[in-house]
C-alpha positions in Angstrom: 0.0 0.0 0.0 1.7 3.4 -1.1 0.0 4.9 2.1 3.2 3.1 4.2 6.0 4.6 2.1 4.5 8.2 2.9 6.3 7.5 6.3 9.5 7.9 5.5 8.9 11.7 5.4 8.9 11.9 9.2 12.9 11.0 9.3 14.6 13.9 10.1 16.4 15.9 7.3 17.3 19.6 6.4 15.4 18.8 2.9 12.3 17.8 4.5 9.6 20.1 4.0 6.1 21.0 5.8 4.4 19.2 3.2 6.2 16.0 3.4 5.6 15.9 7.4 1.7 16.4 6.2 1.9 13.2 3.9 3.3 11.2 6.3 0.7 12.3 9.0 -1.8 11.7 6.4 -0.6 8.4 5.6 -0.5 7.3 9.1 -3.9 8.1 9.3 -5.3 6.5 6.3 -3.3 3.0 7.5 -5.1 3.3 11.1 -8.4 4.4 9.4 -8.3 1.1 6.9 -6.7 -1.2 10.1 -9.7 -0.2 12.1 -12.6 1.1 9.7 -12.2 -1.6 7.4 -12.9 -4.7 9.8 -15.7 -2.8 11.6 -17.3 -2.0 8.2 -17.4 -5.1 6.8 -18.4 -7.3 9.8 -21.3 -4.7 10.7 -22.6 -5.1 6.8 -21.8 -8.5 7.1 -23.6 -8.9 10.1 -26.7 -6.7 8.4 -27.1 -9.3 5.7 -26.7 -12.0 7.3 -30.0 -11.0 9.4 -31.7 -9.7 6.8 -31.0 -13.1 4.4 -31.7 -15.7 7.8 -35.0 -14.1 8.1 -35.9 -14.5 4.4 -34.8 -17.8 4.9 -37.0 -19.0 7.6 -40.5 -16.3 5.6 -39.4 -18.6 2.8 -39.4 -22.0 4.3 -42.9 -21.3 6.4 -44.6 -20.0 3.0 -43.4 -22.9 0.6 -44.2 -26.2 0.6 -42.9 -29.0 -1.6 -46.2 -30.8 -3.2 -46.4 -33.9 -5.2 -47.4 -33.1 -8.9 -48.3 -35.7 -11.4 -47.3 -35.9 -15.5 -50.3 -34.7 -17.4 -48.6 -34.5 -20.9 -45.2 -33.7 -22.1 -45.3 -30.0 -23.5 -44.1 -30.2 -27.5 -41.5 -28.1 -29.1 -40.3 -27.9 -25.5 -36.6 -28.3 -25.6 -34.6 -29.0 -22.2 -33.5 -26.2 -20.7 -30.6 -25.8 -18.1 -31.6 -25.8 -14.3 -31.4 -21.8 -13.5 -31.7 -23.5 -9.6 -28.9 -25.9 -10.0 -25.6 -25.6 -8.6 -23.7 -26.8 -12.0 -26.6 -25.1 -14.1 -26.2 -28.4 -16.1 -29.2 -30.6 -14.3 -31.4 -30.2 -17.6 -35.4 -29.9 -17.0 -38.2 -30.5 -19.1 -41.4 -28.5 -19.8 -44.5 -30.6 -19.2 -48.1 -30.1 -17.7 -48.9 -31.1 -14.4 -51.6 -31.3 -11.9 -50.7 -30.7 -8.3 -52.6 -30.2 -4.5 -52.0 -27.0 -3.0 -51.2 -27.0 0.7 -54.5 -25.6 1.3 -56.6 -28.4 -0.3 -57.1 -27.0 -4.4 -56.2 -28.9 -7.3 -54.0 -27.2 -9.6 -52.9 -27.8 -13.3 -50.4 -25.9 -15.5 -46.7 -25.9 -17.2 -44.0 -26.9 -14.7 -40.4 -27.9 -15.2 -39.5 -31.0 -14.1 -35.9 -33.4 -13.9 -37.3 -35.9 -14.9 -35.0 -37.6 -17.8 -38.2 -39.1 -19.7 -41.5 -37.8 -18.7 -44.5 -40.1 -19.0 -48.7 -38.9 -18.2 -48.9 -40.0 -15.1 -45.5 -39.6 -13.8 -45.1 -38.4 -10.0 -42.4 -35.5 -9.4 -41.7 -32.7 -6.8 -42.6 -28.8 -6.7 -42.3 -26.3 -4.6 -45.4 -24.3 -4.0 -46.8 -21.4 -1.7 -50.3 -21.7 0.7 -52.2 -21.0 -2.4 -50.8 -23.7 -4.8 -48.8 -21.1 -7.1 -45.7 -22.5 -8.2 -42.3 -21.3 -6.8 -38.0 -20.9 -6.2 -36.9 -23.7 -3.9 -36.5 -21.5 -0.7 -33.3 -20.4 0.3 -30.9 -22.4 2.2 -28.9 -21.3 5.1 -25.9 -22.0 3.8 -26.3 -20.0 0.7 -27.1 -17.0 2.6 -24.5 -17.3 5.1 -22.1 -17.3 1.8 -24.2 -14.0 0.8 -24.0 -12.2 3.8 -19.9 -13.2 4.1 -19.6 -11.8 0.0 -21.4 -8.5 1.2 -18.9 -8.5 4.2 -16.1 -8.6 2.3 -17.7 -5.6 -0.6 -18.2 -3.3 2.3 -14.6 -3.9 4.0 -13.0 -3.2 -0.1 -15.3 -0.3 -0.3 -13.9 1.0 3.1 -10.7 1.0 2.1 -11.0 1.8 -1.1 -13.0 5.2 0.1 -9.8 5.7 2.5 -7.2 5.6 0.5 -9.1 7.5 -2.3 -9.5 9.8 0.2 -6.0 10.0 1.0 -4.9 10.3 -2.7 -7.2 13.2 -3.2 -5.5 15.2 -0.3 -2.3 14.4 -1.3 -3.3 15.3 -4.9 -4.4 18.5 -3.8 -1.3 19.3 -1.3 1.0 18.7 -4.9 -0.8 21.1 -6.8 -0.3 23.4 -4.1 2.9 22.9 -3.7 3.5 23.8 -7.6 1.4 26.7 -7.4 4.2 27.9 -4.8 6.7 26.9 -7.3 5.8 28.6 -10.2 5.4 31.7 -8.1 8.5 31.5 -6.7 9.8 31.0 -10.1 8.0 33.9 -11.5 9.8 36.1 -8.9 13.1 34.4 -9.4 13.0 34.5 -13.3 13.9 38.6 -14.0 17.0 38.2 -11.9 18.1 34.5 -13.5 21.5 34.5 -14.4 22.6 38.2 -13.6 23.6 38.0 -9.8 26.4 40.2 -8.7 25.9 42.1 -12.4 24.2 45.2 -9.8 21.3 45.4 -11.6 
């Protein structure tokens, strides 16, 4: 991190300047900011989400159901399409229509994909379904959302430091243009009298 090598400017030397002492302050501060702002930020986002996604877990696991639906017909011109729910995204699922039991007693009948490598009328599979019957996601597991709230942990801790250091360059940025501007003036002052000392004039 270029923040560290900013604190070499505190050794002692007759060419150090004001604005070198500044940098290194400033870079000391920007390393304690990200050493303690960093961690805090990311476990308390991380510890946000991972409420927030365990309580849509367990909304998700009272309100679906996994229901028994049976093979009406096999859907034509259906090809098989790539499990968006799998893991590998390579379990491949067929189209057909299916009749089902909702949780709260109706019968229900419509398109539903299904694993099944050869569907057959009459066929018995698995769905997942909410109070009313409507077809839905498998709810979310635990384990996936512990994985969730850990990635959001980790964004907010690089955003942290990432706003730190940013910070740190912008200040620095600005302290260097500064110092130019003090340059070029002194060089505007300088530059009549370049090259004629002890002439008298």
């Amino acid at each position: 991190m270029r923040a560290i090598s900013g604190l070499w400017r505190w050794r002692d030397n007759p060419l150090r300047r004001p604005t070198d002492l500044a940098e290194a302050w400033l870079a000391l501060a920007a390393l304690l900011l990200i050493l303690v702002v960093v961690p805090v930020a990311g476990s308390l986002i991380g510890g946000l989400a991972q409420d927030a996604l365990q309580a849509s877990v367990r909304e998700q696991r009272a309100s679906r159901h996994m229901v028994t639906a049976s093979v009406v017909r096999t859907l034509d011109g259906s090809p098989l399409d790539a499990d968006p729910e799998a893991a590998t995204g390579r379990t491949m699922r067929t189209r057909v229509v299916a009749d089902w039991t909702a949780p709260d007693g109706t019968v229900h009948q419509g398109p539903v994909m299904t694993s099944l490598d050869s569907p057959r009328p009459g066929d018995r599979f698995r769905i997942w379904t909410d109070e009313q019957g409507h077809t839905v996601a498998r709810p979310l597991d635990s384990a996936t959302a512990a994985t969730h709230a850990v990635l959001a942990g980790f964004g907010a801790a690089l955003l942290a430091a990432g706003l730190i250091e940013g910070g740190r360059r912008l200040v620095v940025w600005r302290m260097v243009r500064r110092r130019y501007a003090r340059w070029d003036q002194a060089w505007d002052k300088a530059g009549p009298d370049w090259g004629r000392t002890g002439t008298g004039s």
